[in-house]
C-alpha positions, -999 to 999 in steps of 0.1 A, spaced: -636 -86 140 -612 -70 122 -592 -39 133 -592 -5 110 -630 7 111 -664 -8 89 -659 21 68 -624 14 53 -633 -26 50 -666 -15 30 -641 1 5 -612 -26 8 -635 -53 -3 -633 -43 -40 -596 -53 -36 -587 -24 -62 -557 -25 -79 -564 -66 -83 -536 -83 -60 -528 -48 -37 -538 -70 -3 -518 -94 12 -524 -118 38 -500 -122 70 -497 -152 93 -473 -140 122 -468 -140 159 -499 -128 180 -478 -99 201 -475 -82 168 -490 -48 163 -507 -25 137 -473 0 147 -447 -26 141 -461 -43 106 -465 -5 94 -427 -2 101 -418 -35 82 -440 -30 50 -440 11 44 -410 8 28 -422 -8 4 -449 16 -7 -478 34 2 -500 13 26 -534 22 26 -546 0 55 -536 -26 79 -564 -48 94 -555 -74 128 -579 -100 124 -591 -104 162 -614 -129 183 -651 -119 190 -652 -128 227 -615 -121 241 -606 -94 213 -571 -112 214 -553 -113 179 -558 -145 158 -520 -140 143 -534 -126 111 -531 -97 94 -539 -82 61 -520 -52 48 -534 -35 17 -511 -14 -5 -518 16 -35 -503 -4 -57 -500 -43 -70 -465 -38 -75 -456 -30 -39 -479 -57 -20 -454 -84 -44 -426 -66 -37 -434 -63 1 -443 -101 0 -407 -114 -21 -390 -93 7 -408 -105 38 -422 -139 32 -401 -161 58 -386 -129 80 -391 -121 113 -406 -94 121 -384 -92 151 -356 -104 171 -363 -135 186 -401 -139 164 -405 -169 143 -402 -162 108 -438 -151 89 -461 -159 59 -470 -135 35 -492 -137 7 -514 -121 -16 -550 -120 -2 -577 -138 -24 -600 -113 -35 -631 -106 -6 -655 -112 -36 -639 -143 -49 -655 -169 -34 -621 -191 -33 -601 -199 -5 -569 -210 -13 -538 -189 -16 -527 -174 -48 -497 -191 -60 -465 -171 -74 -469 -187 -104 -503 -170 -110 -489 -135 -107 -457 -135 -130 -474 -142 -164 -495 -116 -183 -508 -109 -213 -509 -83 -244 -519 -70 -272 -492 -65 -300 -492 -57 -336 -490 -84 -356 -457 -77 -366 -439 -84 -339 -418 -109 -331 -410 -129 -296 -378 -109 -297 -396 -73 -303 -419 -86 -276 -392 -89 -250 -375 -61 -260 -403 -40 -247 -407 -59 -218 -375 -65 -201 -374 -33 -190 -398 -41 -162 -376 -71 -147 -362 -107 -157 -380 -122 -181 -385 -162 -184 -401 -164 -217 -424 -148 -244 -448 -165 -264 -472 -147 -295 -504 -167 -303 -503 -176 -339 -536 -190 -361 -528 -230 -364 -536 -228 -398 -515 -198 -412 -486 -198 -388 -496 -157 -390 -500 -137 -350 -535 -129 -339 -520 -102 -324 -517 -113 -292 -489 -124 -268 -474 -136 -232 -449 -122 -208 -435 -144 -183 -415 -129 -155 -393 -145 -127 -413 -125 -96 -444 -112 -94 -432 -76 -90 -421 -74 -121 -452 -85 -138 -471 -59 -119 -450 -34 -128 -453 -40 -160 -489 -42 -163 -492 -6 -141 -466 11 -162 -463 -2 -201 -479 14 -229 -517 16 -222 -520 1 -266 -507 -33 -250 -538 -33 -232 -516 -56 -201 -534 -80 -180 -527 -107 -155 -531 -138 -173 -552 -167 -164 -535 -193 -149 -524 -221 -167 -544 -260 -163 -529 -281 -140 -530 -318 -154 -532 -332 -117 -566 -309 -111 -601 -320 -117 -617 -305 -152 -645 -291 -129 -622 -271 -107 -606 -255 -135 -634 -245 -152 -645 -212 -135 -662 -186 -149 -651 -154 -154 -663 -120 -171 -637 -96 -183 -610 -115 -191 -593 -106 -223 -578 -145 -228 -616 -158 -224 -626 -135 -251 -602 -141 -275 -615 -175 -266 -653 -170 -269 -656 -187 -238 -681 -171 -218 -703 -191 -200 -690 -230 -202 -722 -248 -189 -718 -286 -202 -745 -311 -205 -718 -336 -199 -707 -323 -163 -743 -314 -152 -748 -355 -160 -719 -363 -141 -735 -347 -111 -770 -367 -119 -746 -400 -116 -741 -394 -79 -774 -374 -66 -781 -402 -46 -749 -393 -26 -754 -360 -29 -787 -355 -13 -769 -369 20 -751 -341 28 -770 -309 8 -798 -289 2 -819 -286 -28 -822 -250 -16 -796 -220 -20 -794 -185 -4 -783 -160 -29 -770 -127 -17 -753 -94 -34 -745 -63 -28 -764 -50 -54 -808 -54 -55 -817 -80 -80 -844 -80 -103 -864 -111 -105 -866 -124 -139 -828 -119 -149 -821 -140 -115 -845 -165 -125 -832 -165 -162 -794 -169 -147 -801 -201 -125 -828 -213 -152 -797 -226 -173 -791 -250 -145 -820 -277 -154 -844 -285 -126 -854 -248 -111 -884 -250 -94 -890 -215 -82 -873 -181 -72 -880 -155 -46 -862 -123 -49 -862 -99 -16 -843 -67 -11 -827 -52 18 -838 -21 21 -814 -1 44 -783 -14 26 -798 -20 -6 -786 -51 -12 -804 -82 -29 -813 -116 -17 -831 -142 -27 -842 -185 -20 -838 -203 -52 -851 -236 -52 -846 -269 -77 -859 -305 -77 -830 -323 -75 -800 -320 -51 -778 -321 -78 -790 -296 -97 -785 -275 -66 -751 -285 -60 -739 -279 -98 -757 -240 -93 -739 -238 -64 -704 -249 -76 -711 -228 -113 -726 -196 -97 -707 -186 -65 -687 -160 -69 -705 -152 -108 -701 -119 -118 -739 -105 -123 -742 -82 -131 -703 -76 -143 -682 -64 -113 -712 -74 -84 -703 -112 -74 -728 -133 -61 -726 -153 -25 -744 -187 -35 -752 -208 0 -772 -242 13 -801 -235 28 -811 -268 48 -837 -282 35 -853 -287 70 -863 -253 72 -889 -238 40 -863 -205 40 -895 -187 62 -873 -172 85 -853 -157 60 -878 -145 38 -897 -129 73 -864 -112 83 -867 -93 47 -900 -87 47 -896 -70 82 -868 -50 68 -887 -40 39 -916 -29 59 -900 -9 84 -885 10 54 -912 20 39 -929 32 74 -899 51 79 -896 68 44 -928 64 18 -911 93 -3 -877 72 -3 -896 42 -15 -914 58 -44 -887 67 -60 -868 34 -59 -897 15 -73 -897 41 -99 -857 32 -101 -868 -5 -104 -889 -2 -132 -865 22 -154 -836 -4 -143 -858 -32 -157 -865 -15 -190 -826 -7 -193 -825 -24 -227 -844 -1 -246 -840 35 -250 -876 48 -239 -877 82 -222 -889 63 -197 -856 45 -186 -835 74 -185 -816 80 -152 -805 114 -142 -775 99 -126 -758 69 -144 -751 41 -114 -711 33 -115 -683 24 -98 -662 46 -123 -653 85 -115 -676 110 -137 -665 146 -144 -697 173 -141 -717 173 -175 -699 194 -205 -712 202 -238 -708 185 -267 -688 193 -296 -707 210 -330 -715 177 -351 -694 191 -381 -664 191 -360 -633 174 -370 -622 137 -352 -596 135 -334 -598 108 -321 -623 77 -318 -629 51 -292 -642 15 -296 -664 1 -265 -677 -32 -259 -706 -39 -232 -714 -67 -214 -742 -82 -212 -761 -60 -232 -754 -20 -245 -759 7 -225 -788 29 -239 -782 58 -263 -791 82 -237 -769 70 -208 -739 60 -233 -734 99 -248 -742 111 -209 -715 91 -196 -691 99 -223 -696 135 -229 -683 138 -190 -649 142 -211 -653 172 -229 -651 175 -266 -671 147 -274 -689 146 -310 -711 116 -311 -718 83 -298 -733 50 -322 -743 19 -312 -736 -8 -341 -767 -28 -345 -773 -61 -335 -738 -60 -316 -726 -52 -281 -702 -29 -292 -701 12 -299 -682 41 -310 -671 75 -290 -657 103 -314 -639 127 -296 -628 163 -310 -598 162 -287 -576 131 -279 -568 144 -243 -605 141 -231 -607 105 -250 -576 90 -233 -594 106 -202 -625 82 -209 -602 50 -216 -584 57 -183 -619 65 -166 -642 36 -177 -621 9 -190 -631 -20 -169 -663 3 -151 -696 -12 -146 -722 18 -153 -760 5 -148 -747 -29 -145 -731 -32 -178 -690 -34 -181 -675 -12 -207 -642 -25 -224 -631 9 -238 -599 13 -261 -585 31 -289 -605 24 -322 -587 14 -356 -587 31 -380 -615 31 -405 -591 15 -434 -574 -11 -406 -609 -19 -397 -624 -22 -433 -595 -50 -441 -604 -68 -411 -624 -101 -416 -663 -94 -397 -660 -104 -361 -689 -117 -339 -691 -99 -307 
């Protein structure tokens, strides 16, 4: 168990700003009082957990302390990694905590928190690039991605600091046009090709890529060389958990790009609303590759999935009893309650259209919405306009101008056909830098919005036609 209250670990698993927790091996006498007196000087700490034992209650020696900001969990980390926290203590380990959602175990190496990267006019140079940069700490090197071809920028660039602190830092206080993010980290030659190939929505480097879901024919073979082995030691059976319901046919569709699925059975838990489901294949390597490809899968963006072995000994009954128990005693307990989330269900599952039918009075996010406000007359002069990508799919009309109007002063919203991507036109460029800082990076009825500053309409009617 760990010490700080369900409550606060419910909202600390988001792990928001990315990189704010850190992880802390020391000595077992050590309390909540006296890390809180080593690390608040270093910012503002939001929560400190003592990992404990279930039987004696005795700490395990770990800690994890999560700061308000990226930029003080590094700094707090460069400081204390290999201190005592007292007289006469051997020294501790501090680093930043993996992400609860991740699905990985391994500590996060320095070297993957000092490198980020931008968006720059194509203009600049590596010297204009450091220039704005240095600022924010010691830089090792800059780097702008030119087309092979041409020799000519894409517009995009790298910042490599010497300490993690300073990359953060940059990222939380730069100009909001360089659109800063913590780059991916780079290939090592020694690792395997299938432990580097992870998957990853969001990422502005795998987009500029148009690398967004790498299944290979080739590595799905590689696993059908050694299914022999395989079967030894796993199940052709997974459990599939989220914190979010699932709806049955886009689960199905998901693990359907893995050859071999033989059947999936979607359940729901009904007092914490959250999904599960048994996914079976006919082969254990099929298993094994969903597995390896889908734990930790963003789906929808910003809800991870928890992808497990179920033995193959056991047909997954007790687990499918346990939920259908659940589900019953739910719906004896509330019949009203229940209505209305089937009626949820079935205007979540016709999402992609824009129906009166699928309209929900309250858009389902993760992002802060303002109280409804009028929208400006249409005649209105633009002030300002934003471009927003979704993923996997646009919002509907409906919910896109509810979400956006939030803001104040908005004109109108379009959808461009056939693409994932939209337009916001804002009378006022206060309430539209209020939407960027609001939804950029939100989930709202499990689609991701990418929100930034459009061009303008002469940059964008020079630029070559993109495929989204």
């Amino acid at each position: 168990m760990e010490e700080g209250g369900g409550a606060g670990l419910a909202v600390e698993c988001v792990d928001e700003p990315p990189n704010s927790r850190l992880f802390v091996v020391l000595g077992k006498d050590a309390g909540k009082a006296l890390i809180r007196e080593r690390f608040a000087p270093f910012g503002d700490i939001q929560n400190i957990c003592l990992v404990r034992d279930r039987l004696t209650s005795e700490s395990r020696g770990v800690a994890y302390v999560k700061f308000a900001r990226s930029s003080q969990a590094c700094r707090a980390m460069e400081a204390l990694h290999g201190r005592s926290l007292a007289p006469d203590t051997k020294p501790i380990k501090v680093l930043i905590a993996q992400s609860r959602a991740s699905g990985s175990h391994r500590d996060v190496e320095d070297e993957e928190l000092t490198r980020i990267f931008v968006m720059i006019p194509k203009s600049y140079t590596e010297e204009d690039l450091r220039d704005k940069f240095k600022i924010y700490g010691d830089i090792d090197y800059c780097s702008i991605i030119k087309n092979k071809n041409t020799g000519e920028s894409k517009g995009l660039g790298y910042v490599k600091y010497i300490k993690p602190s300073q990359a953060a830092l940059a990222i939380e206080e730069c100009d909001r046009n360089y659109r800063a993010i913590l780059a991916e980290p780079r290939k090592k030659p020694s690792e395997s090709s299938e432990h580097e190939n992870y998957i990853s929505y969001g990422s502005a480097e795998q987009e500029s890529r148009g690398n967004m879901f790498p299944f290979g024919q080739t590595e799905f073979c590689s696993f059908e060389k050694n299914e022999t082995r395989v079967q030894k030691s796993v199940s052709k059976r997974l459990s599939v958990s989220s914190r979010l319901p699932f709806i049955k046919e886009q689960l199905f569709t998901l693990f359907d790009l893995v050859p071999g699925l033989e059947y999936c059975d979607v359940q729901r838990d009904p007092h914490t609303n959250c999904g599960y489901a048994v996914i079976q294949y006919s082969s254990a390597a099929s298993a094994v590759y969903a597995k390896y490809k889908l734990h930790g899968f963003e789906y929808p963006p910003g809800n991870r999935l928890a992808v497990t072995f179920l033995e193959d000994g056991s047909d997954g009954s007790d687990l499918i009893r346990k939920m259908a128990t659940q589900l019953v005693t739910a719906q004896v307990s509330s019949m009203v309650w229940n209505s209305n989330l089937v009626s949820q269900q079935h205007r979540t599952s016709s999402a992609y259209g824009d129906s009166s039918g699928s309209q929900l009075h309250h858009p389902q996010t993760d992002a802060l919405l303002p109280s409804h406000k009028k929208k400006a007359p249409p005649d209105t002069s633009v002030k300002e306009r934003l471009f927003i990508v979704f993923n996997p799919h646009p919002l509907p009309v409906h919910v896109f101008e509810d979400v956006f109007c939030r803001f104040g002063h908005l004109i109108e919203v379009y959808r461009v056909p056939g693409k994932n991507v939209g337009y916001a036109k804002f009378a006022d460029r206060t309430s539209a830098n209020n939407a960027i800082t609001a939804l950029h990076g939100k989930v709202v009825n499990g689609v991701r919005l990418k929100v930034r500053l459009a061009d303008s309409p002469t940059e964008e009617s020079n630029k070559r036609q993109r495929t989204y």
